[in-house]
C-alpha positions in Angstrom: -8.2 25.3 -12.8 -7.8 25.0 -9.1 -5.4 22.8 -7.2 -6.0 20.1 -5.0 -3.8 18.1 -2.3 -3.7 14.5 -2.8 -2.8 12.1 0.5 -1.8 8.7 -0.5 -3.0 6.4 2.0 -1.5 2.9 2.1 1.7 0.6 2.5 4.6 2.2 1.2 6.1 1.7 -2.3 9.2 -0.5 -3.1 10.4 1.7 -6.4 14.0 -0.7 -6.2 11.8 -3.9 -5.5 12.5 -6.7 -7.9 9.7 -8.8 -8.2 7.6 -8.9 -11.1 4.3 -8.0 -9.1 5.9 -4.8 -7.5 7.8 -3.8 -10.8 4.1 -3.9 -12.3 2.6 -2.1 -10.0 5.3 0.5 -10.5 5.2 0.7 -14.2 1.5 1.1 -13.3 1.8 4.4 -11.0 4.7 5.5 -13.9 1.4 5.5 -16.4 -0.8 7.0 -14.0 1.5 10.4 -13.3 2.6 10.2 -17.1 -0.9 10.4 -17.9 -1.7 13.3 -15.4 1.3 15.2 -16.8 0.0 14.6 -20.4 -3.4 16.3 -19.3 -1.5 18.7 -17.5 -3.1 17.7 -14.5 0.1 16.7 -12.7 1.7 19.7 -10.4 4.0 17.8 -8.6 3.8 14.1 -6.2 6.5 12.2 -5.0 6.5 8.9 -2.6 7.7 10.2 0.9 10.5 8.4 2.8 8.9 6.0 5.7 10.5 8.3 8.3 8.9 11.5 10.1 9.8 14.0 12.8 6.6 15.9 14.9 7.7 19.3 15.0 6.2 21.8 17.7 7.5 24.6 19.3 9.0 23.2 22.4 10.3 19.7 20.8 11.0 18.0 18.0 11.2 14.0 17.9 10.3 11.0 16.1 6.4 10.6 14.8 5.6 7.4 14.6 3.9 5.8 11.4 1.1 3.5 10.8 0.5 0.9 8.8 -1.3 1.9 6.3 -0.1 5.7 6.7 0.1 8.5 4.1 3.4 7.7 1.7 3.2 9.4 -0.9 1.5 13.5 -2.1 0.4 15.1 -5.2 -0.8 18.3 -6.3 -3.1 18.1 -9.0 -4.8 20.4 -11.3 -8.4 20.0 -11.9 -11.8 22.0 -12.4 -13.9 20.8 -9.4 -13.3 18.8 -6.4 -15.6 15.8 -8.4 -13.1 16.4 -11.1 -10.3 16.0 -8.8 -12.0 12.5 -7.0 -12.4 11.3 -10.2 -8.7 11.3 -11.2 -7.9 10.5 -7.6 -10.1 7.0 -8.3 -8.0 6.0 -10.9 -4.8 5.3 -8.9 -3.3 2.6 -9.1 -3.2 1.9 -4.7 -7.1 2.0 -5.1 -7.8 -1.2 -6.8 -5.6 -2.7 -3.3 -7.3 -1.1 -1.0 -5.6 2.2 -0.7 -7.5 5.6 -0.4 -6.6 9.2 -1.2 -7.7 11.9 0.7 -8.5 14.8 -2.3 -8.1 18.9 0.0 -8.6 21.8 -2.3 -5.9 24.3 -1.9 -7.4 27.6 -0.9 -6.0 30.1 -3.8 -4.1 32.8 -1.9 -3.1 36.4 -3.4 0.2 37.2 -4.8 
């Protein structure tokens, strides 16, 4: 299996939100990584935080973020890169709009 770098493109979730709609949709990305992690798909992903600093090497300061931007990052275990676009289609941002941008992680030597 290789590995492969999702980029969640989108709004950013509301995990503590309390509306019916939002606590759907959130029950609905629960199901999606529960499935990957049944498969054994699922690496690791998390939603990021809607801050950011740009680092280089004579500053550091703010970055700003769009709307959409990327908010959230998985690393997913599949045996192709269609493989890996196919489970990337069935995320639940996708059917509002969102996108994922699918990398494949180059395998380095231990």
């Amino acid at each position: 299996m290789a590995k492969f770098l999702f980029l969640m493109l989108g709004l950013p979730g509301q995990p503590n939100a309390g509306d019916e709609q939002t606590q759907a949709y959130n029950r609905a990305w629960g199901e999606y990584m529960g499935s990957l992690a049944e498969r054994g798909a699922l690496e690791s992903g998390t939603p990021l935080e809607p801050v950011a600093k740009a680092v280089s090497s004579g500053s550091v300061s703010d970055a700003k973020l769009g709307t959409p931007d990327i908010y959230g990052y998985m690393v997913v275990n599949a045996a192709s890169l269609a493989d890996a676009t196919a489970i990337a289609r069935e995320a639940p941002h996708i059917a509002l709009g969102g996108s994922t941008i699918v990398r494949p992680c180059i395998e380095l030597r231990r």
